[in-house]
N, C-alpha and C positions, 0 to 999 in steps of 0.2 A: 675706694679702689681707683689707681688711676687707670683709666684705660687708652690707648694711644691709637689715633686710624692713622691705618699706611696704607696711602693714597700711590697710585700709580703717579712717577714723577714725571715731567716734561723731560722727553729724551734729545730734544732738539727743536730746532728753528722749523715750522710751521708744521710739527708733526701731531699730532690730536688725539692717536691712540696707538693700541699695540696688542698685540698677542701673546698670550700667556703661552710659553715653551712649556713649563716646569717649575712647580715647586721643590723647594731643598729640603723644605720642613715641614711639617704639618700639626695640624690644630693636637696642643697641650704640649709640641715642644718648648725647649728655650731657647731662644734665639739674643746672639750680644751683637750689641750696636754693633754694625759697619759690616756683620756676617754676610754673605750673598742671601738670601731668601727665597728668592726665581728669579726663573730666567726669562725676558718676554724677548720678541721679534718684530721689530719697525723695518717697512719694506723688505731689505734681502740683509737685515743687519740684527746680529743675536745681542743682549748686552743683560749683561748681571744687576740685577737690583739689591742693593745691602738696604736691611734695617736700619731705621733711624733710633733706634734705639733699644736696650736689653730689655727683656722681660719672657713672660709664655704666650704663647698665640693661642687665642680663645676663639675663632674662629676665622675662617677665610671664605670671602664670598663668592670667589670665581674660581674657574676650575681651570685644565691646559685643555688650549686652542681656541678660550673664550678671547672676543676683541671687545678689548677697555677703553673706554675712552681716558684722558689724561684728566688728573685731581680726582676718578672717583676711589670710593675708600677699597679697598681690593681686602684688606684683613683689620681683624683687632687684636693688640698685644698689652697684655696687664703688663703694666710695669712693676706695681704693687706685688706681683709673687716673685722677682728677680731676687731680693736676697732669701727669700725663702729655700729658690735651687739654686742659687749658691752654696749657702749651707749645709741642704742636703746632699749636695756633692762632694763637699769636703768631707762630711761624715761616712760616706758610702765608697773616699778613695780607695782604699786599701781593701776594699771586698767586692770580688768577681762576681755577675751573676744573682747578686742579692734583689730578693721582692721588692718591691714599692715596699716604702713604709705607711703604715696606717693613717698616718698623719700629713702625709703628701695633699696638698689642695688637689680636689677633684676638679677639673675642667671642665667644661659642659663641650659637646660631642657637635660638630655642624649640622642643623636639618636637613632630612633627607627629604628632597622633594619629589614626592610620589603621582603627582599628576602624571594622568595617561596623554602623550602626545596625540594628537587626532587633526586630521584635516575635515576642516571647516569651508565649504566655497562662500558659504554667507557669514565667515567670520568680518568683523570690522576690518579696514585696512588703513592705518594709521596714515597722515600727511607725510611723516618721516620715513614708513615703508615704502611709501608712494615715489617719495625722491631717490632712495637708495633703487630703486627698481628701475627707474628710467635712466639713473647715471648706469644700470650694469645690463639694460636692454632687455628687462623681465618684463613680461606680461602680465597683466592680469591673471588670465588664466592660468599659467605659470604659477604666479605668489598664491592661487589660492589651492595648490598643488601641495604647497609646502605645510607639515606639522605645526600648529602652532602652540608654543609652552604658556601663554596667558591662562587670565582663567576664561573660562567656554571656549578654549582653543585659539584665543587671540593670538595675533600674530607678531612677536616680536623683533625688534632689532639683531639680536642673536641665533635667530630661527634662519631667520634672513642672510646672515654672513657665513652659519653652518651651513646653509643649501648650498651659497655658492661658489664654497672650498670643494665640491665635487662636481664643480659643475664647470664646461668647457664654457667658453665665449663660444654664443650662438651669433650667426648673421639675423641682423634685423628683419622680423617678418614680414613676407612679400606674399601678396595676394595671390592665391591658388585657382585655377581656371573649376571654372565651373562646368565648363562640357564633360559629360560624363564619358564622351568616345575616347577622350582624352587619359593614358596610361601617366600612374603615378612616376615621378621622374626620382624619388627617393633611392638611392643607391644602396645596396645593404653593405653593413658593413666586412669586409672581408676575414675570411676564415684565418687566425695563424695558426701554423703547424710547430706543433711542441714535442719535439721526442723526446719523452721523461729518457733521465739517465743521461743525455747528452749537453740537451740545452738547460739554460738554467734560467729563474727570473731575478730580477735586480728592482726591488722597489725604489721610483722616485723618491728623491730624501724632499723637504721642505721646497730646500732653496729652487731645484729643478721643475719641480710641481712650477712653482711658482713665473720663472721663467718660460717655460710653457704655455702657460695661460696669457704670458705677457706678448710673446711672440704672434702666437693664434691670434689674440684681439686685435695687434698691430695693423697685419695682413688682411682682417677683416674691415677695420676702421678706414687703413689710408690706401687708395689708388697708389700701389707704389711703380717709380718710374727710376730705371737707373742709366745714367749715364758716366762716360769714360771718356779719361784724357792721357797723356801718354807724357811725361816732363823728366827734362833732365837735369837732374840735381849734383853733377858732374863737380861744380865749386863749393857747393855745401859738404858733398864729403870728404874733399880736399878740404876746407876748414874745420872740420870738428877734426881729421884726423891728427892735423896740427896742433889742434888745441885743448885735446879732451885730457892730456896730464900736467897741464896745466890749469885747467880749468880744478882738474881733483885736486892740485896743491894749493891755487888760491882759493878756490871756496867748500874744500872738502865733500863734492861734490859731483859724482858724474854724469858725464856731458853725454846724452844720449841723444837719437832725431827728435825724440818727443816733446820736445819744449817747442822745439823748433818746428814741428809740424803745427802745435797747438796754438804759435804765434803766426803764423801764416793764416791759419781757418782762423780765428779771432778778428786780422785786419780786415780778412774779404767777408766777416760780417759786420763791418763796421760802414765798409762801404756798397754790404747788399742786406740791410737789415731787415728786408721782411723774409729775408731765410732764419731768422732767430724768434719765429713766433709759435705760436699753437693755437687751435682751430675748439672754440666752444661753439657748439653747435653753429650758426649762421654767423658768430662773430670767430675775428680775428685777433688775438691779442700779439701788441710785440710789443715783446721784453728787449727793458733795457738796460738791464744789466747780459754780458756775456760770459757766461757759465760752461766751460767745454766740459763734457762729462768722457770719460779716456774705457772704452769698455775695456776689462782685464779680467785673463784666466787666473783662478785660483788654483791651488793646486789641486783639489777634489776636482777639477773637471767643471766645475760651475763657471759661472760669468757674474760679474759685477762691475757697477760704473760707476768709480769715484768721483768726483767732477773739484775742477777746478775753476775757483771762484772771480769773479771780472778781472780772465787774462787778456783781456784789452789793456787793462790798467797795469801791466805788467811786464816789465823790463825780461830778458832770457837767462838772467840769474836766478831773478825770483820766480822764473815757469819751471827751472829747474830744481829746485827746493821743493815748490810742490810737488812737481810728477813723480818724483822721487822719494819724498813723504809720505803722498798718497799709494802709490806702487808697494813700497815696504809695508805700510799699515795693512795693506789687501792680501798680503801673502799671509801674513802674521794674524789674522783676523783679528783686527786691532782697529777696525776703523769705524768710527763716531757716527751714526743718526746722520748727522748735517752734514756729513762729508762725501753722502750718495743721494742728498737734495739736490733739486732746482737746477738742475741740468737745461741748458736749453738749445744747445747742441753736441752731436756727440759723434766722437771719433774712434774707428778700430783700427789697427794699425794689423792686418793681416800677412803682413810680410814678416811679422816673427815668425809666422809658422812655416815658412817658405813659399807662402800662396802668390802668386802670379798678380791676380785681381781676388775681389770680393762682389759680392751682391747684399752686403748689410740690410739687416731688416729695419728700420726706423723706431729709434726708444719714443715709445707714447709718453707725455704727449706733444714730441718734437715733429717736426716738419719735414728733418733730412739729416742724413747720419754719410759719412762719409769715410770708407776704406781706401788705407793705404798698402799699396802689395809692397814686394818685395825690393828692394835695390838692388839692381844685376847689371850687370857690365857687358859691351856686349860693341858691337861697331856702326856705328851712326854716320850721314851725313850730313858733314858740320860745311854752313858758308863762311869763311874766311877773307881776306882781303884778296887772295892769290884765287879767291873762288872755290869752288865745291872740291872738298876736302872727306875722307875716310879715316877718323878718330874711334880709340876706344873710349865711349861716356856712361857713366854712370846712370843710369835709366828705370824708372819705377811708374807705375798706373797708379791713377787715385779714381775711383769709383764712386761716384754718390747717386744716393736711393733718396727722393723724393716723393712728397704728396701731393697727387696731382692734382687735389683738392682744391688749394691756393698755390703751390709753386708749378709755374708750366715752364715750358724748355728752355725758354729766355733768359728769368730769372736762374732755373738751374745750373745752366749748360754757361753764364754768366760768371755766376758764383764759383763754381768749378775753376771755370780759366785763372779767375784773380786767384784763388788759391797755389795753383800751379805758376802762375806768375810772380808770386812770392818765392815760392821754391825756387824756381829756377834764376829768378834775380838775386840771391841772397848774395848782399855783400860782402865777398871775401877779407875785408877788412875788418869787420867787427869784431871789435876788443873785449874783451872778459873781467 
């Protein structure tokens, strides 16, 4: 008999595991090479797993919503019964509705695993659960909270990441006064009013959930601090307007501010690069590669941040190939595992939606995320040679939310200007 493990495959560049969405088939189908099989989820990204090869599936070891790590065996598929249902397909085409035949291989059926879940405060607590709890700021008494599937109720890795798919990002525990005159400061949580017949509920899907939690921890984690600058980009859009059907005749390709903002935030982290780090607990890491991650509406309403990979290293032809690549693949839900990795800064561009300014929350685990409003025309005073002059200029805010953790008003309020000093220097000559 041969039998074949279909291992969870590496979906991408530093990614370790995934979440099972759904299976397509189940134990004693057949399934032919290349068929989808399930579907898993790597961070905010769904993608189809095809079998590696034809045969029937005799059993499948994880279920949907388990997180797998990458290479373990997820199912097993005889190959050795593939021409058997073949065969009997062919014999069975031309008749609707027909029994098994008697001679059909019987499949043996997955174990049901009947342990009763039970909490345990003196279960064992594994070195591995101990780490997974500190990176998600559980307690002790928390973990010993949670069910555990072992045997006498241990506690496992799975237990642990079921807990804390229903669990908010709590703030770190802070010491409670001991004087008893002292009134609990816990706020309860407030009543909503539901008028059956009118209002309706709308379950978070995955992706929102998800967001959600990512936002919460944000605001929890980083001291955020935001500041504004106000820049006029009056020759930049007097250059793309010149140049944007040209730019789609030579490089089939259009020419929107987004390259052009992504090269701007690129050079003033080139020349402010402890704005491109992340903060592990008491240490500072800075990346050296420049990663801008572009946050972007899907059309469900969600968010996601494709990011574009060392646009340092990156001429405004090839920023526009990406953003534009990446942009399409986001609408289309077509975009790759590695193509919403390793962000290490990241940009919203708030003026598609007509917003003035932004107050962006900061993508963990970056440092400062920075909103661009909108472009609006409007009448300024410009100095001239002949002196103080009243022009219509082209006029937009850029807003950046910092960690006050490691970056303070200096560094920010810094970083900012060069950005804006790009914008607003942009050399009207530059060729395409």
């Amino acid at each position: 008999m041969s039998i074949t493990e279909f291992k969870m495959p590496k979906m991408g560049e530093s990614i370790s595991e995934a979440t099972i969405i759904s299976w397509l088939k189940n134990v004693g189908d057949f399934v032919e090479a290349e068929e989808t099989l399930l579907e898993v989820a790597t961070d905010k990204v769904d993608s189809d797993v095809p079998s590696p090869v034809s045969g029937v599936i005799t059993e499948i070891r994880f279920q949907k919503d388990d997180v797998v790590e990458v290479g373990t065996v997820l199912a097993l598929i005889d190959e050795s019964q593939k021409s058997k249902v073949i065969s009997q397909k062919s014999e069975n085409s031309s008749i609707e509705n027909k029994s098994v035949s008697p001679n059909a291989v019987e499949v043996p059926q997955p174990k049901t695993d009947n342990r009763k879940l039970t909490t345990n405060p003196n279960a064992f607590i594994s070195p591995l659960i101990i780490s997974i709890a500190q990176k998600e700021n559980l307690s002790i008494e928390e973990l010993q909270t949670i069910p555990g599937s072992g045997t006498d109720g241990r506690l496992q890795k799975s237990d642990v990441f079921n807990y804390l798919k229903n669990r908010k990002y709590p703030l770190k525990s802070i010491p409670q006064p001991t004087t008893h005159n002292l009134q609990s400061t816990t706020f309860p949580k407030p009543k909503i009013n539901f008028v059956e017949g009118k209002d309706r509920i709308v379950e978070m899907d995955r992706m929102r959930k998800m967001i959600a939690d990512h936002m919460v921890y944000s605001k929890q984690t980083s001291p955020h601090v935001t500041s504004y600058i106000e820049v006029d980009v009056t020759n930049l859009v007097n250059w793309r307007n010149e140049n944007k059907e040209k730019f789609q005749e030579k490089h089939n390709e259009k020419l929107t501010f987004t390259p052009v903002f992504v090269q701007a935030v690129a050079k003033a982290i080139v020349d402010f690069p402890m704005i491109n780090v992340s903060v592990d607990e008491k240490n500072i890491i800075v990346h050296n590669d420049v990663n801008i991650g572009m946050a972007t509406a899907l059309p469900s309403g969600n968010l996601i941040v494709p990011v574009v990979k060392n646009a340092n290293e990156k001429d405004l032809v090839a920023l526009a190939k990406d953003v534009n690549s990446l942009a399409e693949a986001s609408r289309n839900n077509k975009l790759k595992p590695e193509q919403i990795q390793g962000s290490t800064f990241t940009i919203s561009n708030v003026g598609t939606f007509g917003s003035l300014m932004g107050t962006p929350i900061i993508n963990q685990p970056e440092v400062a995320i920075l909103a661009l409003g909108i472009i609006k025309k409007r009448p300024e005073v410009i100095t001239t040679e002949k002196g103080d002059e009243i022009a219509i200029r082209s006029m937009m805010y850029l807003s950046l939310s910092f960690d006050h953790r490691v970056v303070d008003g200096f560094l920010g309020g810094s970083f900012l200007r060069k950005v804006g000093d790009y914008l607003e220097q942009f050399d009207s000559n530059t060729t395409i």
